[in-house]
C-alpha positions as CSV (number, residue, x, y, z in Angstrom):
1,X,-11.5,87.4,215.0
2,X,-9.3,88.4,218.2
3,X,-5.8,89.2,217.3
4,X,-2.6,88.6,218.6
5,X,-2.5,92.7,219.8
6,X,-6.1,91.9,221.0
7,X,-5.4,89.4,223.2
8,X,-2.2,91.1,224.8
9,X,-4.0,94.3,225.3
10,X,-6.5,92.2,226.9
11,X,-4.4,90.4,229.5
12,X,-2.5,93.7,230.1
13,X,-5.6,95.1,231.3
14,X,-6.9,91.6,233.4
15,X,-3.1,92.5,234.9
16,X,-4.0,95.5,236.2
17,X,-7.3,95.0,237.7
18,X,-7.1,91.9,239.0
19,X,-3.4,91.6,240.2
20,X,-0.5,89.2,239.6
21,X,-1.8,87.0,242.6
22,X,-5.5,86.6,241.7
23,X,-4.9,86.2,238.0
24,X,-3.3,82.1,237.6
25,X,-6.6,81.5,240.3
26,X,-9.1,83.4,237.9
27,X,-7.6,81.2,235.0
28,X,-7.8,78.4,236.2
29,X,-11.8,79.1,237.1
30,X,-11.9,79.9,233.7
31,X,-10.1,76.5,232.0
32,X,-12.3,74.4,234.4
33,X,-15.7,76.2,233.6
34,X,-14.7,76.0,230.2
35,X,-13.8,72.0,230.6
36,X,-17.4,71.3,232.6
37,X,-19.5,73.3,229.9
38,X,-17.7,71.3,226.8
39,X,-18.4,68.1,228.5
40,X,-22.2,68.8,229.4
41,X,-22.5,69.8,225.2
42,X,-20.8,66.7,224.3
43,X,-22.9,65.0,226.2
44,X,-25.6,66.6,225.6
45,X,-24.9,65.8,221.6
46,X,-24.4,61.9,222.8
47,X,-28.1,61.7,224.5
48,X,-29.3,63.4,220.7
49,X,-27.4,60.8,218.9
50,X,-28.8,57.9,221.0
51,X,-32.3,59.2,220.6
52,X,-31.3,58.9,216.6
53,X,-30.5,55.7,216.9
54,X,-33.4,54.4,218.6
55,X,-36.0,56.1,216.6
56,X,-33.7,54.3,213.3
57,X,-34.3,51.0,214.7
């Protein structure tokens, strides 16, 4: 499990490479990939559960 130190060290070192200026753009590439691949597994789970149900019928 990542730590609180972890995760500090980690965005101290994001700081330096990237910049203050590129990093809120990189995050929020991050959030919205994060937000499209949760959505295609949930609905990806849906399509399995309706399958289910059909083949229960």
């Amino acid at each position: 499990m990542v730590g609180p130190g972890s995760i500090i060290l980690i965005a101290i070192v994001a700081l330096l490479i990237f910049g203050p200026k590129k990093l809120p753009e990189l995050g929020k590439a991050a959030g919205s990939t994060l937000r499209e691949f949760k959505n295609a597994t949930k609905g990806l789970a849906d399509d399995d559960d309706d399958s289910k149900n059909k083949d229960a019928k």
